[in-house]
One Martini backbone bead per residue (centre of mass of N, CA, C, O) as a GRO file, in nm:
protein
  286
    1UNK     BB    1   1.819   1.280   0.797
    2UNK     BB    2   1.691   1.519   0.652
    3UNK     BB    3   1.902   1.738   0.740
    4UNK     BB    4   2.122   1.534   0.542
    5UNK     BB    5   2.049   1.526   0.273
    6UNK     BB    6   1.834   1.315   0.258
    7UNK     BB    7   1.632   1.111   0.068
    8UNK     BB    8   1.252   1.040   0.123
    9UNK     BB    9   1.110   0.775  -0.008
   10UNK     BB   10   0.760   0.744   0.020
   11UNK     BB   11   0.606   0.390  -0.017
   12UNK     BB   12   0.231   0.392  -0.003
   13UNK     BB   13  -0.115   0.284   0.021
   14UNK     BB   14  -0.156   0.569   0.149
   15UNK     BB   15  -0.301   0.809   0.127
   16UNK     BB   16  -0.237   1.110   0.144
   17UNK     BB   17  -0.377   1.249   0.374
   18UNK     BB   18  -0.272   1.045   0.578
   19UNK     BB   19   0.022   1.147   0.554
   20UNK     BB   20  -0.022   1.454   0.577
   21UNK     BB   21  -0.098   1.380   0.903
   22UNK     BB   22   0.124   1.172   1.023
   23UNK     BB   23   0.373   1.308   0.888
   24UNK     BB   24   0.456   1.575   0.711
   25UNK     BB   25   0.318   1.780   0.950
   26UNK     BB   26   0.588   1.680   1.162
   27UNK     BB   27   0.764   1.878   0.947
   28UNK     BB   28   0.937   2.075   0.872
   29UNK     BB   29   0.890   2.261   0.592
   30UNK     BB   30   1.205   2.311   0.498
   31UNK     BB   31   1.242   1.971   0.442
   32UNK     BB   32   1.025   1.856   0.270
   33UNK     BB   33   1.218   1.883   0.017
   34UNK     BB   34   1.313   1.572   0.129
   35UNK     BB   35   1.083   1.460  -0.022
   36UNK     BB   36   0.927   1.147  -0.165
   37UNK     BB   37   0.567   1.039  -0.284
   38UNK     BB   38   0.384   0.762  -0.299
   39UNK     BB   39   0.091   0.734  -0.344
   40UNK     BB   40  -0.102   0.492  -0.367
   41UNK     BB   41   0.128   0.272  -0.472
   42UNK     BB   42   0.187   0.479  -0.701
   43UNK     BB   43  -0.039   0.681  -0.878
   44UNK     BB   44   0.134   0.922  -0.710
   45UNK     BB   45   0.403   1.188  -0.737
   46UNK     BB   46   0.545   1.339  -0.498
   47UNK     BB   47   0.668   1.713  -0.399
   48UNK     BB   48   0.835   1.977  -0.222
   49UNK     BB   49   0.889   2.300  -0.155
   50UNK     BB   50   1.049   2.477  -0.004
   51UNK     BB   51   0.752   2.565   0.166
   52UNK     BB   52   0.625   2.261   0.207
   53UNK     BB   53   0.472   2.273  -0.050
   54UNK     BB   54   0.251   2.082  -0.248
   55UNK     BB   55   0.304   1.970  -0.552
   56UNK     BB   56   0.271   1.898  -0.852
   57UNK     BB   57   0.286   1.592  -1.021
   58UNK     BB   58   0.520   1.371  -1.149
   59UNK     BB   59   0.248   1.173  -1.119
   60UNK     BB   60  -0.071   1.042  -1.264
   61UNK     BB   61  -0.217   0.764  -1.336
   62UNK     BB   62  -0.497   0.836  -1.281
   63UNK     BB   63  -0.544   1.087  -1.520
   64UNK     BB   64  -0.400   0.882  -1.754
   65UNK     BB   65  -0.627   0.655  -1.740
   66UNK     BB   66  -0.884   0.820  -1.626
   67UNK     BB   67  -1.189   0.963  -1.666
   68UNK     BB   68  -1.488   1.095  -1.506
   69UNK     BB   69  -1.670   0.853  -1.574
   70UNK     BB   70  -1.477   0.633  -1.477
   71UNK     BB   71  -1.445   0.682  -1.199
   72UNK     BB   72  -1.763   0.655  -1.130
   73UNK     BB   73  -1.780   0.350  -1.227
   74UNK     BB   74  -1.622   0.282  -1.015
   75UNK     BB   75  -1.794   0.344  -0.763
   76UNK     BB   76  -2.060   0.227  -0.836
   77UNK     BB   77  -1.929  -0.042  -0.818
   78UNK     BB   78  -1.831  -0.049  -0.528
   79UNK     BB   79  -2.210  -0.040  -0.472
   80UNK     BB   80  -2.270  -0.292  -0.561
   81UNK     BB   81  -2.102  -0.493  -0.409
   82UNK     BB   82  -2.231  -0.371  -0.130
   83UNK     BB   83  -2.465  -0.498  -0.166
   84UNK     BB   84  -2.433  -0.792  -0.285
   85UNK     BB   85  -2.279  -0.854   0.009
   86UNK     BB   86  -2.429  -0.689   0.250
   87UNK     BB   87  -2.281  -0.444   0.373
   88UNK     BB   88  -2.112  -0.265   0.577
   89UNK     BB   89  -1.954   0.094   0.645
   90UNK     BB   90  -1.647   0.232   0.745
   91UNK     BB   91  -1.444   0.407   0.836
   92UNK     BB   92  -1.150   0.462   0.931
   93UNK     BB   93  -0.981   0.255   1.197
   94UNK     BB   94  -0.912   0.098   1.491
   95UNK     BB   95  -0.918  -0.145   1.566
   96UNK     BB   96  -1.056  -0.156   1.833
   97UNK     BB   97  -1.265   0.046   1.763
   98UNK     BB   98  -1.386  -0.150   1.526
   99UNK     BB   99  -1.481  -0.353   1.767
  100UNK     BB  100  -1.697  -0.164   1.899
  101UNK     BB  101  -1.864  -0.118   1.633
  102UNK     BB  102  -1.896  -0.436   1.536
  103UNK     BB  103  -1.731  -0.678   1.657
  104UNK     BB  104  -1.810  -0.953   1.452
  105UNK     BB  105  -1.942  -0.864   1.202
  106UNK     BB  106  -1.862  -1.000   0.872
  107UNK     BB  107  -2.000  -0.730   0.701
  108UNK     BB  108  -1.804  -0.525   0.886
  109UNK     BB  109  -1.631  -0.250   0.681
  110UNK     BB  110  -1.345  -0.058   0.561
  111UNK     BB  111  -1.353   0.257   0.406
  112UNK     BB  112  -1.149   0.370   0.111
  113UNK     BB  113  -1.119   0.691  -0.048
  114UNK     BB  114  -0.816   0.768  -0.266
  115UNK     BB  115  -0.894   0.803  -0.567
  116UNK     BB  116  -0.637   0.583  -0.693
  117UNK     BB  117  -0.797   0.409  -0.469
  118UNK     BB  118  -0.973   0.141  -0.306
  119UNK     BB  119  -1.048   0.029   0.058
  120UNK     BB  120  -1.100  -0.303   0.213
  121UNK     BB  121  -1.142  -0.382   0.559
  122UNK     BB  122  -1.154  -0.753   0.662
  123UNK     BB  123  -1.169  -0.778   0.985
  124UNK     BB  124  -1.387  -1.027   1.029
  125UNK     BB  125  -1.367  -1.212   0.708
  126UNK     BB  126  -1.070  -1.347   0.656
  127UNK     BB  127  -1.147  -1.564   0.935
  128UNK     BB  128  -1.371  -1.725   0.982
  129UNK     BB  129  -1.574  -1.886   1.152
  130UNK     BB  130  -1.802  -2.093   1.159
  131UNK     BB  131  -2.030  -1.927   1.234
  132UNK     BB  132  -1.975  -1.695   1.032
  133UNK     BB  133  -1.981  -1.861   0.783
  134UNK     BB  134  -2.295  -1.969   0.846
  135UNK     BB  135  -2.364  -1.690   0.768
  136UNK     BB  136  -2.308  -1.645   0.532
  137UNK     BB  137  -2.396  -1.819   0.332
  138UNK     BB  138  -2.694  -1.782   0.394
  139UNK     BB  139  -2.706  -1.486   0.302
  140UNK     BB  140  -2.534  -1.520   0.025
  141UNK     BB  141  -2.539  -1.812  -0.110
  142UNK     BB  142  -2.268  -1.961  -0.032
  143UNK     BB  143  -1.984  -2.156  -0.093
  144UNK     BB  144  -1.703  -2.174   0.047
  145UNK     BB  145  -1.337  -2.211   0.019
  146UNK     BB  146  -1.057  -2.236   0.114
  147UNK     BB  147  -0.770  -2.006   0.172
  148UNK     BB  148  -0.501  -2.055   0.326
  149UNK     BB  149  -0.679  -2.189   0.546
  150UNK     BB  150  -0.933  -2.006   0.503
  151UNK     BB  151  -1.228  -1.847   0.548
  152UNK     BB  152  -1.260  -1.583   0.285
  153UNK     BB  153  -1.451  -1.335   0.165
  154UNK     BB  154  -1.271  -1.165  -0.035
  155UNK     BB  155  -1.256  -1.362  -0.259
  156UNK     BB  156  -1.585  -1.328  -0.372
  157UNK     BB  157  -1.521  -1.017  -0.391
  158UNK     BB  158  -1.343  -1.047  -0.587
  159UNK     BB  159  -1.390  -1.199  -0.828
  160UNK     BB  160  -1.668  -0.984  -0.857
  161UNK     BB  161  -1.484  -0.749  -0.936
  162UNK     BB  162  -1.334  -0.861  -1.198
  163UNK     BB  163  -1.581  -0.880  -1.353
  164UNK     BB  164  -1.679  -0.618  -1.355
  165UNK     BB  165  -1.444  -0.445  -1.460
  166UNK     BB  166  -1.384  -0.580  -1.720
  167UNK     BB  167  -1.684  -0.545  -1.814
  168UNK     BB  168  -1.626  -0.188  -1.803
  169UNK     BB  169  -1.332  -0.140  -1.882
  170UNK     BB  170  -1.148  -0.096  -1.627
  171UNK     BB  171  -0.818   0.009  -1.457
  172UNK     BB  172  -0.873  -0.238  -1.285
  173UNK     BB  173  -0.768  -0.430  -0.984
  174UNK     BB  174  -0.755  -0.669  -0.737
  175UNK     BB  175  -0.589  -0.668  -0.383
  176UNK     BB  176  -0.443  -0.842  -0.195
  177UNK     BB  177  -0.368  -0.716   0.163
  178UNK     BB  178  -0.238  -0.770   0.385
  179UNK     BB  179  -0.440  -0.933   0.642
  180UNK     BB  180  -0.743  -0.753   0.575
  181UNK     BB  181  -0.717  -0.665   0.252
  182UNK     BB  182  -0.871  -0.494  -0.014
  183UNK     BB  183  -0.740  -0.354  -0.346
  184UNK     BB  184  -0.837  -0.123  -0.590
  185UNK     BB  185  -0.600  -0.088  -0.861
  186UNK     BB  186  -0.443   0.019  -1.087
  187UNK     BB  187  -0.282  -0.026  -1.363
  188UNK     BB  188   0.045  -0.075  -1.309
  189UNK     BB  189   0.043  -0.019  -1.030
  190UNK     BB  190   0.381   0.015  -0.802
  191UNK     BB  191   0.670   0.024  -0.648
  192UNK     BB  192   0.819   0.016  -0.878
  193UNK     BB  193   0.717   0.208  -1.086
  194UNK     BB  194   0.754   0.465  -0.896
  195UNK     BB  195   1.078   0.397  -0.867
  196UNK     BB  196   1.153   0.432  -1.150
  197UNK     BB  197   1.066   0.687  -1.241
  198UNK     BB  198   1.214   0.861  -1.061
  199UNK     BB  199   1.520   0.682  -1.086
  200UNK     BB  200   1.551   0.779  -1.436
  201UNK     BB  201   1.489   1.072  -1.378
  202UNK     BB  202   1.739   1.325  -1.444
  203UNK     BB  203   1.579   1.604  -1.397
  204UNK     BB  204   1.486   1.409  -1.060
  205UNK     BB  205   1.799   1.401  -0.969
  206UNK     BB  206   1.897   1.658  -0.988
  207UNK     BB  207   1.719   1.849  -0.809
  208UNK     BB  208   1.792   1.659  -0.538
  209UNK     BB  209   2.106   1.568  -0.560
  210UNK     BB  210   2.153   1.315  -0.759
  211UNK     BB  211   2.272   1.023  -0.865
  212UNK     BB  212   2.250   0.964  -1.233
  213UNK     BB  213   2.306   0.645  -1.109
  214UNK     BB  214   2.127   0.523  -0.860
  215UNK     BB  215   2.012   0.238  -0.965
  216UNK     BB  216   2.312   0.121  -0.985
  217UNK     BB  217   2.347   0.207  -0.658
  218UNK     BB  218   2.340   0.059  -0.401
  219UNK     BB  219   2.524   0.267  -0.143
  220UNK     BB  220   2.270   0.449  -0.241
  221UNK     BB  221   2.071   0.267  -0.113
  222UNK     BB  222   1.734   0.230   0.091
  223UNK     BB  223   1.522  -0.038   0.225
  224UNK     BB  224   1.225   0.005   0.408
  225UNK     BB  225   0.988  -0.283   0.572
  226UNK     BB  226   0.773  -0.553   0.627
  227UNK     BB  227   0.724  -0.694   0.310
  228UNK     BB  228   0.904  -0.977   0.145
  229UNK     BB  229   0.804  -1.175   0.044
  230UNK     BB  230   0.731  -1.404  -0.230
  231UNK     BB  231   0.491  -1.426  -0.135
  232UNK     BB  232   0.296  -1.082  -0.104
  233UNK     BB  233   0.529  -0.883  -0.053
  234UNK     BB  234   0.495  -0.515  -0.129
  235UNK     BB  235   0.827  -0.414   0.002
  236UNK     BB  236   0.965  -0.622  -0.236
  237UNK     BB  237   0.909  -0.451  -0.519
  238UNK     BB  238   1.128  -0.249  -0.461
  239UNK     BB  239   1.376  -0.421  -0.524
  240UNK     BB  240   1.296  -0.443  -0.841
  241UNK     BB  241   1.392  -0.155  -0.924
  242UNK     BB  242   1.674  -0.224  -0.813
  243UNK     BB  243   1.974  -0.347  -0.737
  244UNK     BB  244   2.007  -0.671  -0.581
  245UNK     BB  245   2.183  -0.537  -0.376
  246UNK     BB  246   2.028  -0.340  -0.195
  247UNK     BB  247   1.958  -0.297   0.112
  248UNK     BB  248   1.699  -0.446   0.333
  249UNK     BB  249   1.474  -0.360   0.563
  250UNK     BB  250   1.291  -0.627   0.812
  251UNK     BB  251   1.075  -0.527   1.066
  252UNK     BB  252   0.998  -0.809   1.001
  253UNK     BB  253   0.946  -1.112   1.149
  254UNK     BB  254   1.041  -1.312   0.849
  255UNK     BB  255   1.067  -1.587   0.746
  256UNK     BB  256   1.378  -1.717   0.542
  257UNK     BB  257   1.226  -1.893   0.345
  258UNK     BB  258   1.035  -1.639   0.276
  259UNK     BB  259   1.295  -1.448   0.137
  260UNK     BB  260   1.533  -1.541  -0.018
  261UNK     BB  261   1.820  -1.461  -0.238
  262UNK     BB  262   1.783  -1.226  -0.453
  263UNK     BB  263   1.819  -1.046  -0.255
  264UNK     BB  264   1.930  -0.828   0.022
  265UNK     BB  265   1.750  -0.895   0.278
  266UNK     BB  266   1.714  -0.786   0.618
  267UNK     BB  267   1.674  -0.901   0.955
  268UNK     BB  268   1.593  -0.755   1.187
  269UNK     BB  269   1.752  -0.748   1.541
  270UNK     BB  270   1.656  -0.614   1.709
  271UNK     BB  271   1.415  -0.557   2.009
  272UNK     BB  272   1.230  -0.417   1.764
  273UNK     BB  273   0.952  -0.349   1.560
  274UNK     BB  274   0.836  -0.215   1.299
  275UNK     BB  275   0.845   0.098   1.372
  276UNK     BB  276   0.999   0.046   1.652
  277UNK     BB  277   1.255  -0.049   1.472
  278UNK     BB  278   1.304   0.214   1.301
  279UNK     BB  279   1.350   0.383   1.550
  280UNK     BB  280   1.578   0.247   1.639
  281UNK     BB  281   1.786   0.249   1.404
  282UNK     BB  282   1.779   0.542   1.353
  283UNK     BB  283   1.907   0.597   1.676
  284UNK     BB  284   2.162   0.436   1.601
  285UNK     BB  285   2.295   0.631   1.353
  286UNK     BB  286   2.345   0.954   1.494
   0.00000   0.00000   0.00000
């Protein structure tokens, strides 16, 4: 696709260094300048000259909105908060390996620090069973509430997120995002707004070879995701940026009433799903 200078937009809340070993390395250098990426949700935007080496960013909200100080408390409350709640952190690891390592234990989460987000993923405690309800409230002296029909840790660790970062006036805000993720994310930044940056921008609209009203011209671009949904869904922020007409495919298989009729989203109908679904579709359209 993109040797026939297609521009592929990746936008997702992946750190740069995780898409730069999964996705860009696996790019012959010759193309990688027909790709374009917003990491961390949009936090940074980048580009890549001839020789596949990465650009200095066409965006940078981390460096425009935070300074070195700032930074710095951001980390401080995240190490208050993961002691407050005591809290066990491992890297980032497939869920799997996670649970060789965990167990059941809902104390145990995975720690990612990608410099302009910072992602904590309770994997055993967004929806708690009895039992390990029962622990956490003991331990923690708290009495949790279900959300969403279920026992959720990290809603008292949002809650109490949002109080420490409000208190100490830094542009972070936490966000529930997939299955049982919790993202602490810069002020204003989202996939709407990193895509609207690029696509507005008539000097990088000229530079990739795109029409310079490309944002208003449905037909030429097209947007895929796996959250579409009306709550919740972050790969529908997409569809946000771009004329409503611009068609979006959803390779998860999610109910149609909770996609409504506002954009164009349609459900992939191959016989694969998720990324397995998109590597069908591409192979469909060569």
């Amino acid at each position: 696709m993109i040797s026939r200078n297609i521009i592929l937009f990746l936008v997702t809340g992946a750190g740069l260094e995780s898409v730069q070993a999964r996705i860009i390395s696996k790019l012959p250098p010759s193309l990688r300048k027909n790709v374009i990426l917003a990491h961390c949700s949009g936090a940074e935007v980048c580009g890549y000259d001839p020789k596949g080496e990465i650009k200095d960013p066409y965006l940078s909200t981390y460096n425009s909105l935070m300074n070195n100080v700032q930074k710095q408390q951001w980390r401080k409350i995240v190490d208050q908060l993961i002691n407050e709640f005591q809290l066990e952190t491992t890297p980032t690891m497939p869920v799997t390996n996670f649970k060789q390592v965990a167990g059941d234990d809902p104390f145990m989460v995975m720690k990612a620090d990608r410099g302009p987000q910072i992602t904590l993923e309770f994997v055993n405690s967004y929806n708690l069973t009895s039992s390990q309800l029962a622990q956490v409230e003991k331990k923690l002296d708290l009495n949790l509430v279900q959300s969403s029909g279920m026992y959720d840790l990290r809603v008292p660790f949002y809650n109490r997120a949002e109080e420490l970062l409000t208190t100490a006036n830094l542009p972070v805000h936490p966000h529930l995002d997939g299955v049982f993720a919790l993202d602490l994310i810069l002020e204003n930044v989202s996939k709407t707004s990193a895509i609207s940056s690029i696509l507005t921008n008539q000097a990088l609209l000229a530079e990739y070879r795109l029409p310079l009203d490309i944002i208003s011209q449905p037909n030429q671009l097209e947007i895929w995701g796996d959250k579409f949904t009306i709550n919740g869904g972050s790969d529908r922020k997409m569809c946000l940026a771009v004329d409503p007409r611009t068609r979006a495919i959803d390779f998860r298989r999610e109910p149609l009433d909770q996609i409504g009729e506002d954009y164009n989203i349609q459900i992939w109908t191959g016989r694969n799903s998720l990324h397995k679904g998109l590597e069908e579709y591409l192979l469909s359209s060569i």
